[in-house]
N, C-alpha and C positions, 0 to 999 in steps of 0.2 A: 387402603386395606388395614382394618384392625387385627392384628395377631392375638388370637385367643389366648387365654390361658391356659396352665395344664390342668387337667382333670382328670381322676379316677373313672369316674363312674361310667363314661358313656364315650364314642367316640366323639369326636369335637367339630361342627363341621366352621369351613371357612370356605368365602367364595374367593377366585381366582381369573383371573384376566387372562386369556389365552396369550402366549408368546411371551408371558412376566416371568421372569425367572426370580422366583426367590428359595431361600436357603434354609434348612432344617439344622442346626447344629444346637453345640455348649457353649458358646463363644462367651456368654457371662456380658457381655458386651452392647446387647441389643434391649429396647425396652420392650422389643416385642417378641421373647421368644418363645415359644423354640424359632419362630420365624425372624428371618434376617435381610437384609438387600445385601449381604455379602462384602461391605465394607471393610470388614475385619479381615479380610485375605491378606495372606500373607503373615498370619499369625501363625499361632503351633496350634491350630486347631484347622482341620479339612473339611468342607462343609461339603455336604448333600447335596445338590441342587434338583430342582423341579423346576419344570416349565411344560404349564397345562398346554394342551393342541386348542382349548376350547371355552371358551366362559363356561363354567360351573361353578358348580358347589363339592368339594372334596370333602376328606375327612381326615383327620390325627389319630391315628388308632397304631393299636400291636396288633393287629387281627393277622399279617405275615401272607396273607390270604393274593396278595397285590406281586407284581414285578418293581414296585418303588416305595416301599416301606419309609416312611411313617403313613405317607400321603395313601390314599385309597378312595375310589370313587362311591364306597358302601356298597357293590355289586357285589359281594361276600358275604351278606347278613341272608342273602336265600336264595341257597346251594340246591338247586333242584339237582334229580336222577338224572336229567337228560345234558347238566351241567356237568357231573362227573363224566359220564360216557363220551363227552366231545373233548373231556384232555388226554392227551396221546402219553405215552408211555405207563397206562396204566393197565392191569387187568382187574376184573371183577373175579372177588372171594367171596365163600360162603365161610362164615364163621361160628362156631359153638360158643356159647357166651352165657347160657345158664342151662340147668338140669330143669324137667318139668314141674311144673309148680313151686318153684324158688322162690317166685317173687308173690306179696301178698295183692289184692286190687290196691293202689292209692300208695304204692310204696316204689323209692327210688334206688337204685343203685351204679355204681361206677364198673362198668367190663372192659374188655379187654377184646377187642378183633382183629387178632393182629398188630400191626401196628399201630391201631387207630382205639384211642381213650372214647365211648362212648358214655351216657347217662343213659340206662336201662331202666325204664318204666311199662308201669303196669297199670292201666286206669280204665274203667267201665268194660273189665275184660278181657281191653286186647294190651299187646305189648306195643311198644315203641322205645326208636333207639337215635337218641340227642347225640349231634356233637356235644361231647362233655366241658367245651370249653367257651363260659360264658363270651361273648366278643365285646366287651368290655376291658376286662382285664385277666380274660381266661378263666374267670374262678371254675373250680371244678363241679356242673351244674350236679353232676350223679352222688353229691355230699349235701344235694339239698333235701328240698322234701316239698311233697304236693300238699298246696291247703287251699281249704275252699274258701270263699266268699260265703255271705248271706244270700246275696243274689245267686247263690247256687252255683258262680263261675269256679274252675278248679284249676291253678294255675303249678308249674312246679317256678320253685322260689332260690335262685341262684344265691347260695352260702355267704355269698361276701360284699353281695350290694344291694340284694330283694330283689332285682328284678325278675318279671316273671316272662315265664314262656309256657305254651300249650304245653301236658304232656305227654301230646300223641305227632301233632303236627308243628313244635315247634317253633312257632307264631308268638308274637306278643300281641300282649292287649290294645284295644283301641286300632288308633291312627300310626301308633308304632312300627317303624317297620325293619327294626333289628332282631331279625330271629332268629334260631340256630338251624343248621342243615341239619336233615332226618335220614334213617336210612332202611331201606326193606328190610323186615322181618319175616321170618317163616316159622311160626310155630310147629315142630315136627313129634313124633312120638317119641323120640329120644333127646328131643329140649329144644331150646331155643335158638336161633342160629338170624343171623344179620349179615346182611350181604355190603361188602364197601371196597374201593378200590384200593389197587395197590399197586407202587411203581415195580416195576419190572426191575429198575436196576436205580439203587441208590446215587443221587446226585450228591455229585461234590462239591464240597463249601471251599471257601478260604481257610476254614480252618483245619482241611483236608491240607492243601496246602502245606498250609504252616507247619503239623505234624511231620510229616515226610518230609519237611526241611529240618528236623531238629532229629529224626533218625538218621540223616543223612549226615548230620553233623555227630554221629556218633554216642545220640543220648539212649539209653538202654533201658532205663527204668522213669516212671513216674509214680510219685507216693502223693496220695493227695483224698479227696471226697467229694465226690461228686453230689451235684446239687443245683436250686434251680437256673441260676445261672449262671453255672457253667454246662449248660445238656449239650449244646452243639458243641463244642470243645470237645466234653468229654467222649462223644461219638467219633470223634475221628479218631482218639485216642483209642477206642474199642476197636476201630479199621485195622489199624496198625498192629495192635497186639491179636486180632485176629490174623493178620497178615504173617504172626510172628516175627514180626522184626520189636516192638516194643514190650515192656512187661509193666503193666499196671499193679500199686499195691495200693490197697484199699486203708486207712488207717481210723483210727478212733480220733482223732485228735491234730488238726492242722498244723501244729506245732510240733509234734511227734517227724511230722511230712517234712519241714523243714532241716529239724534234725538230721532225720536219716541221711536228705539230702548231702549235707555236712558231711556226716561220717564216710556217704560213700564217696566223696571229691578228696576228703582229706587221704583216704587210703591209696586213693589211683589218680588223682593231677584230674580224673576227667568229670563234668559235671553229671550231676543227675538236673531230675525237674519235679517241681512239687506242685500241685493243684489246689485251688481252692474257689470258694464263692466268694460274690462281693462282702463287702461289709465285715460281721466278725469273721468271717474263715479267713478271708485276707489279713487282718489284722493279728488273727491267733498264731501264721505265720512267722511276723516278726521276729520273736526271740532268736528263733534257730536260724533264721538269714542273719542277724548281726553276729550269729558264733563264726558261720563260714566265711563273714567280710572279714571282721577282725582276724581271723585265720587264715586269710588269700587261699579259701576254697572256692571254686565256681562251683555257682548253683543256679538254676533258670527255674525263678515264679511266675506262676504263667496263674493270673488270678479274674475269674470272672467278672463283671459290670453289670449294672442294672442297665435298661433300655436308655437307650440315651435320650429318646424323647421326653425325661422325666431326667433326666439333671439340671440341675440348678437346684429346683424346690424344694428338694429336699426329701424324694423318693422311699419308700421302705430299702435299708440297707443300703443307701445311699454313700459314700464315706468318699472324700478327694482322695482318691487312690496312686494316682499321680502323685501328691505333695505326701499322702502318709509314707510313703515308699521311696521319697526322694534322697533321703539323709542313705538309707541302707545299700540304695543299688547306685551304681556306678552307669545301667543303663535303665529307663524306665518308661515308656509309650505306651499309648492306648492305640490298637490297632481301630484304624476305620478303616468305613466302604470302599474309598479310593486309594487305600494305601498298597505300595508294594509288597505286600501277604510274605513272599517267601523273601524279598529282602530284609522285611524286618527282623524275620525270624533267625536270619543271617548276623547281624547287626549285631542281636541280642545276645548269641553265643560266641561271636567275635570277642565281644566286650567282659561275659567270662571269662571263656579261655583265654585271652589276652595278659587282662590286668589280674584276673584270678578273682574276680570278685561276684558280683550279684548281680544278674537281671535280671527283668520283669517286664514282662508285657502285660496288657489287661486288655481283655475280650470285650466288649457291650456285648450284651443278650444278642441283640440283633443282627449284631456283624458276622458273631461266628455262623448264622445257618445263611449267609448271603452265599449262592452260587457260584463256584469260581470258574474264571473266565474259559472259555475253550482254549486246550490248548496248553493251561497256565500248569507251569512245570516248576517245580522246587527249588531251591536253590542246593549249595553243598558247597564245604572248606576248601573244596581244592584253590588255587591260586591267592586262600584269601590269609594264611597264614607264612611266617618269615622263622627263620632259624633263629634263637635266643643267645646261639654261641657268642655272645659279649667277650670280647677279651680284653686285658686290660691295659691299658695306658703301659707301656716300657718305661717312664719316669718312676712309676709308680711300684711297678715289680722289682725294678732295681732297688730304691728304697727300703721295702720290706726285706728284702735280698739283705742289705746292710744291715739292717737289724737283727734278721735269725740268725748270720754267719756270728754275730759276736754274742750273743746269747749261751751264757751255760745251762741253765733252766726252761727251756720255753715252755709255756704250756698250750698245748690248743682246746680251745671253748668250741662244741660245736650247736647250733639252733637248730630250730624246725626247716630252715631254711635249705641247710645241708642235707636231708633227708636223702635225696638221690646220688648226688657224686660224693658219697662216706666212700666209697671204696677208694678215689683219689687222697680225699683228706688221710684216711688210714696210712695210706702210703706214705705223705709227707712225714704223719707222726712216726710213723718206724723208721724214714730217713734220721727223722731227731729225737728220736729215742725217748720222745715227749708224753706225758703223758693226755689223756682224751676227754674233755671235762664236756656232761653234755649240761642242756638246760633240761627242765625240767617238760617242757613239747617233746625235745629231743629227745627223749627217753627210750634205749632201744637200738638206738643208731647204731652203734659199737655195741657187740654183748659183753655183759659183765665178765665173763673172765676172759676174755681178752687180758693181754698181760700190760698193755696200758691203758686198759678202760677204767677210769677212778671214777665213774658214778655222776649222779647227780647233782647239781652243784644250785644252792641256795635253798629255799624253807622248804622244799620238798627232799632234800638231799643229804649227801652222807657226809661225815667227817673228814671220808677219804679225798673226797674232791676240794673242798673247804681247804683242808691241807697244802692240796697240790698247788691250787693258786696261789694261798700265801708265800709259799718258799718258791715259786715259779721267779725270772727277772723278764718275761715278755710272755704275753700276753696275744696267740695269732684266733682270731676270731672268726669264726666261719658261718652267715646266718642265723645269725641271733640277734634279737633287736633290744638287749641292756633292762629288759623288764626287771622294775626292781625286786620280784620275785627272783629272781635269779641272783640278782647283789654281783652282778661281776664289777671288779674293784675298779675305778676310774684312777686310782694309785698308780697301776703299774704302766708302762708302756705298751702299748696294745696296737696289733694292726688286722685292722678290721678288715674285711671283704664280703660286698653285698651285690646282688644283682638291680638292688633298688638305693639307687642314688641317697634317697630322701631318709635311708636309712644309716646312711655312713656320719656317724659322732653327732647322731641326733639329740642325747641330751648331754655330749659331754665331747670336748676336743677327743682325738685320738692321735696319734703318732703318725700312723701310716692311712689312710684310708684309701682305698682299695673299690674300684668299680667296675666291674667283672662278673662274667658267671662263675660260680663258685669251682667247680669240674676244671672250666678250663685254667682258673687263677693256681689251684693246685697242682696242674700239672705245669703250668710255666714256672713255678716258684721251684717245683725239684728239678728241673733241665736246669734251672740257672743259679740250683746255693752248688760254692766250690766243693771238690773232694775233702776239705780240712775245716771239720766245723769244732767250734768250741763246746758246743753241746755234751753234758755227760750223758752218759747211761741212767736213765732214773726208773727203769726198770725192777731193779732190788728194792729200791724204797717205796715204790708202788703196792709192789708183792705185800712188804712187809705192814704196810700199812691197810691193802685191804684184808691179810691176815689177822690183825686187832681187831677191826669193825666187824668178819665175820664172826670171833668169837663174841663180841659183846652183843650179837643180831641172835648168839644162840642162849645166853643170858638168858633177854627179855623175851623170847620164846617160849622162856620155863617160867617165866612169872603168871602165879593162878591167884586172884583175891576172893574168887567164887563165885564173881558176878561177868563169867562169860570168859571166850576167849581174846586175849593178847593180838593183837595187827599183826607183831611179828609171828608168832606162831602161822596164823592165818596165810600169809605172803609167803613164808619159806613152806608150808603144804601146800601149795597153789604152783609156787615156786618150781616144786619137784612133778606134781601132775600134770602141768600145761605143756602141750605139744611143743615144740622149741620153733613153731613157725606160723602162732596161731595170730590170729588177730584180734588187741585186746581194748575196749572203749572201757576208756572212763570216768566215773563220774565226778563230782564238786561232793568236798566235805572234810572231815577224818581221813577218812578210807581213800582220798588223794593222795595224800599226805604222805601216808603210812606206805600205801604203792610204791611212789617214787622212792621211799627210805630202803624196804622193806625187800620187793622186788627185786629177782635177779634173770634180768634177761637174755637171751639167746638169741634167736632170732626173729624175733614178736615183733609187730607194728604196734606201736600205741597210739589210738587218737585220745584225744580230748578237748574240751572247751578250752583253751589256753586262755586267750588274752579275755573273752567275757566272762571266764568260769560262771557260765549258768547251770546249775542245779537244775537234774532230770536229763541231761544231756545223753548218756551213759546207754540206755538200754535203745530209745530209740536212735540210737547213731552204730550200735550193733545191729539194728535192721538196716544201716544202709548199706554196713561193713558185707553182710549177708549177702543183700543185691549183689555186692561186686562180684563175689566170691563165683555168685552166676553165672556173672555177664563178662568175666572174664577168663580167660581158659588157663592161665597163669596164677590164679589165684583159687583153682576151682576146688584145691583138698584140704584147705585154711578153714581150721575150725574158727571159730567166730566165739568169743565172752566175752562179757558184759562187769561193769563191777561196780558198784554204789553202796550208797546209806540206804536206812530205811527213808530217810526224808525226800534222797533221790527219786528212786523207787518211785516211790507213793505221786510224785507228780505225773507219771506217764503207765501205771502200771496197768491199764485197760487196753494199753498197747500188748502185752503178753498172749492176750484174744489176737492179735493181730500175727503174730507170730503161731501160731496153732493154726491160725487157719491157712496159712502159705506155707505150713511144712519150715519154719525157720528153723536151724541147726543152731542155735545160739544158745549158750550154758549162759547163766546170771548169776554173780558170786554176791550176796548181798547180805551186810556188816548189819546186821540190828542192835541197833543198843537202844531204841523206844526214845531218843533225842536227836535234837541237832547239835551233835555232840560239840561242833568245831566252833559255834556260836555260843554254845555255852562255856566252852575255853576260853574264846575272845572275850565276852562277860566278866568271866576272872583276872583273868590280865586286865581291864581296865577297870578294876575293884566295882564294877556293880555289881547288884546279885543277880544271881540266875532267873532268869524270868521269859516266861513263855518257852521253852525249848522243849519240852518233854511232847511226845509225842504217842497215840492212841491205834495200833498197832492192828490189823487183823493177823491171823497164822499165815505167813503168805507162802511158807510150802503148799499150806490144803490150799490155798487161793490156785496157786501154780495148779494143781492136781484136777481143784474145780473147772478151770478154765481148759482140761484136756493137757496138757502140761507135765512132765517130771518134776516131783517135790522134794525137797527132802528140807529138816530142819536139825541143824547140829547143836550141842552146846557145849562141845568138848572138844578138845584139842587131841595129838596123836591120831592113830592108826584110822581111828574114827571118819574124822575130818579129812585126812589124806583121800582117804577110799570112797566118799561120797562125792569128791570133786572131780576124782577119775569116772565114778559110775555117770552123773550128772555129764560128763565132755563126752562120754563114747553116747551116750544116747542121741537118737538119732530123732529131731526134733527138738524144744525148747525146752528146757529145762531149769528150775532154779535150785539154788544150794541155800538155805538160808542159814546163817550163819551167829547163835548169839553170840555177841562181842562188848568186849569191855568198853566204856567210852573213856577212862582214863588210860588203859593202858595203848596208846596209839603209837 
């Protein structure tokens, strides 16, 4: 047997030997494929298998039309009336599908009956009504158009390959015998109407399935775009949010999807899932899966395939989805026909929520609308997760033990890491009277006045903190991974504590390291430092030191050059309007910067890009803050702001349509200064000139406004400014504050 090649145009036929079993796959492997003798078993790829009852002639087609897809006997190129009527679980509709005289003689169009895409034609009179979907490659015939021959023959002409069919009966020309199924028409006095069947009750896929194993795993939202190939996918995912158990958001921009994804893991430990098609929606993905890996956010990509019978060659939108995706995700599989449906999708969110990082599965076209088996039930997390409680080594607590007991100074550093057990760490620091150095993730952890919160500590940060660690003589580190953005000193004696091994004096020796859950190490460290520490009181010096920084934070507040407002002004108004428990994303640039400096927090969550700082992150990662805020009942009176540059901004800002139309509660505080301001800094620091930075602005209040949105645009500091970022947060929908701002005074 010679294994065809692949082809667009037509279905392919090939003869076969009853009782042969051979193999449909990707295997890459074979010279004949898609066809294989299945030697390749045992690789990462599952094959198909067929084995004819009979010597024939089959065929390689997408026609779906078949119970063994790709393979097809061609007994689906003519679909008679009396072929519908003998399959069971259907009934016969009458459908409205044009008003009288809509159509011209000799003209086609695409309707709608139901759930069934016809090509509606009109030719010598009467109507008729096409499957719309050439059996080639589906092109959609009712975007074609009828043209006659010289010989008078009148053919309609499928858009995407010429082929022709009748168009009243359907038929192709000659000895051809791929034509499409037709279906009764009734012209009535209030229009045209087509009769076609319809299942009674929708059949379930695998990737029915799949969905209600990923609700069941507690995924609440999906952001994504739906498209050609992801339709069965995305149908289940319409099940489910019909069902009300899931919420779909529709986005402008696959990258936006990714994002939000992010933002909503980073605020709540638990994943979202982002959708996409093959090819570029997959790929436009990327950015925002490597903020949430680099971030230890779980996020589930769940990205459409092209038909598999067309990989290798190099398919429209074709793209190794596998290998593009391999570097980001921690987990990554192509679901097929034989696979365990709901254990992958087990798998998939194990290896999020586990390691905190990224999966992906990928759909073929054809797999998602494969029927799932009778019977075949979901899977769900019970049994399949363990308690994180790490405790640490007793060698290792006593050590640190030895070191805080003699310690007059200690300081504690706390990361993103320590987000959830601060209220232990807090404890320790008031046992030693220490003061609370965050990073710049950690922003938030401790509210500012807290009386040993010293702020920010490295290029985002205050002097206060800067201070504290100098004159600190120990160094206890809780979740922080030594980013040289942060500059914690490898000088002093430090005893670090992580719950990731690989993270303990990863660029630099440490004194004590510490392998533990961060919660439980601080509560073993206070049962076992003695009643009589050496530690002073550093308290007072704290005080007096954030005392200095606030007067010089109301200095640069009053500085006006006339070209806009001060950061700081900006941040100490924002400062005093923002709920003291909202939650704030934001963005790469200046206005990071100036945040961390600037900023005095309460008790706000901060996300942001930490270790990629990708630029654009900021608004769409407040759509995903949003979703929590939803999807969780704990979270459900958290105003939601956003905060960036104009150049932020400007990369996701058709996302803002996207927020309008789901009713988001999200205020946008956005710093214009018409540059990338922070790029043109670095420029100056390294003596070149400024070059390319200035940037071509529209009004993005009226943009906001256009888009159905709250606008407002400030250029003043004072009463002004205060009062538009209060009106902008109580508004109840999406709102932007636009803001001019200086780009030197940051």
């Amino acid at each position: 047997m010679k294994a065809p090649k692949i082809a667009d145009t037509k279905p392919i036929p090939v003869e076969l030997k009853a009782g042969t079993t051979v193999y449909w796959c990707s295997c890459g492997r074979s010279k004949t494929q898609p066809l294989c003798d299945g030697s390749h078993q045992g690789s990462e790829f599952t094959p198909l298998a067929f084995t004819p009852e009979k010597d024939d002639k089959y065929f390689l087609c997408q026609c779906k039309h078949t119970g063994n897809p790709p393979f097809c006997d061609g007994s689906h190129k003519q679909i008679s009336d009396a072929d519908l009527d003998a399959q069971e679980g259907l009934d016969t509709v009458w459908h409205k599908v044009a008003e009288p005289n809509d159509l011209r003689d000799g003209e086609v169009r695409t309707a709608q009956a139901g759930s069934k895409s016809l090509a509606l034609t009109r030719f010598d009179g009467s109507y008729g009504a096409l499957d719309n979907a050439c059996p080639h490659q589906g092109g959609p015939l009712g975007e074609g158009s009828i043209e006659c021959t010289g010989e008078g023959d009148c053919w309609l002409r499928c858009p995407w390959h010429g082929w022709d069919f009748h168009p009243l009966t359907g038929k192709s020309p000659g000895s051809f015998g791929d034509g499409v199924a037709i279906y009764p028409v009734d012209e009535r006095d209030d229009g045209v109407y087509v009769q076609v069947k319809e299942r009674r009750e929708r059949v379930r896929t695998v990737s029915d399935v799949m969905i209600e194993t990923l609700v069941n795993w507690g995924v609440s939202h999906v952001f994504g775009m739906v498209g050609h190939s992801n339709l069965g996918l995305a149908d289940a995912i319409r099940e489910q949010e019909a069902a009300g158990k899931l919420t779909y958001i529709g986005i402008r921009h696959e990258g936006a999807a990714a994002f939000a994804c992010s933002g909503f893991a980073k605020l709540t430990g638990r994943p979202a899932a982002c959708l996409s098609i093959a090819g570029p929606g997959a790929t436009n993905l990327l950015t925002g899966l490597w903020d949430a890996k680099v971030d230890r956010a779980p996020v589930l990509a769940l990205t459409g395939q092209v038909n598999t019978q067309v990989f290798g060659p190099g398919a429209f939108q074709e793209i190794d989805l596998a290998d593009a995706f391999s570097a980001v995700s921690a987990f990554s599989q192509t679901v097929l026909p034989n696979s365990r449906h709901a254990e992958l999708m087990t798998l998939a969110l194990k290896h999020a929520v586990v390691e905190r990082d990224v999966s992906h599965l990928i759909f073929p076209d054809e797999v998602q609308v494969i029927p799932a088996a009778e019977g075949a039930a979901p899977s769900a997390p019970d049994g399949r997760l363990g308690h994180l409680d790490i405790a640490p080594s007793e060698t290792s607590i006593q050590a640190a033990v030895a070191r805080i007991r003699v310690a007059e100074r200690p300081a504690i550093v706390v990361g993103y890491g320590a987000r959830e057990p601060m209220d232990a760490v807090i404890q320790l620091a008031q046992r030693l009277s220490a003061p609370v150095l965050t990073t710049f993730k950690a922003k938030g952890q401790i509210p500012d006045d807290h009386p040993l919160a010293a702020g920010v500590l490295g290029r985002s940060g205050t002097p206060v903190a800067s201070w504290c660690m100098n004159e600190s003589d120990l160094l206890i580190v809780f979740g922080a991974s030594f980013s040289n953005h942060t500059g914690i000193t490898p000088k002093k004696p430090i005893i670090q504590v992580d719950l990731d091994p690989m993270a303990l004096g990863k660029f630099h020796p440490v004194e004590v390291p510490v392998w533990g859950e961060i919660e439980v190490t601080a509560q073993r460290l206070l049962a076992e430092l003695p009643a009589t520490l050496a530690a002073v009181d550093q308290r007072p010096a704290i005080a007096e030191r954030q005392r200095l920084w606030r007067e010089e934070k109301v200095r640069r507040a009053e500085r006006d050059r006339g070209h806009g407002v001060s950061s700081a002004a900006i941040f100490a108004a924002l400062s005093r309007a923002c709920p003291e428990d909202a939650v704030i994303a934001v963005d790469v640039g200046n206005n990071t910067y100036s945040f961390g400096r600037y900023f005095e927090c309460q008790r706000q969550s901060v996300l942001m890009s930490g270790y990629l700082g990708s630029i654009g992150f900021g608004f769409p990662a407040a759509m995903g803050a949003w979703a929590a805020t939803q999807a969780i009942t704990a979270q459900a009176e958290r105003r939601v702001i956003s905060i960036s540059g104009d150049g932020g901004f400007g990369q996701y800002l058709a996302e803002f349509t996207t927020a309008v139309k789901y009713g988001m509660n999200i205020t946008h505080v956005l710093l214009n200064n018409n540059e990338l301001g922070k790029i043109s800094k670095e420029q100056r620091a390294g003596n070149w000139p400024v070059w390319q930075t200035s940037l071509h602005n529209p009004d993005f209040a009226e943009f906001a406004r256009n888009c159905g949105g709250h606008g407002v645009r400030v250029d003043t500091a004072g009463e002004t400014l205060e009062k538009a970022l209060r009106e902008a947060i109580a508004h109840e929908g999406p709102a932007l504050v636009e803001i001019i701002s200086d780009v030197d005074l940051v």
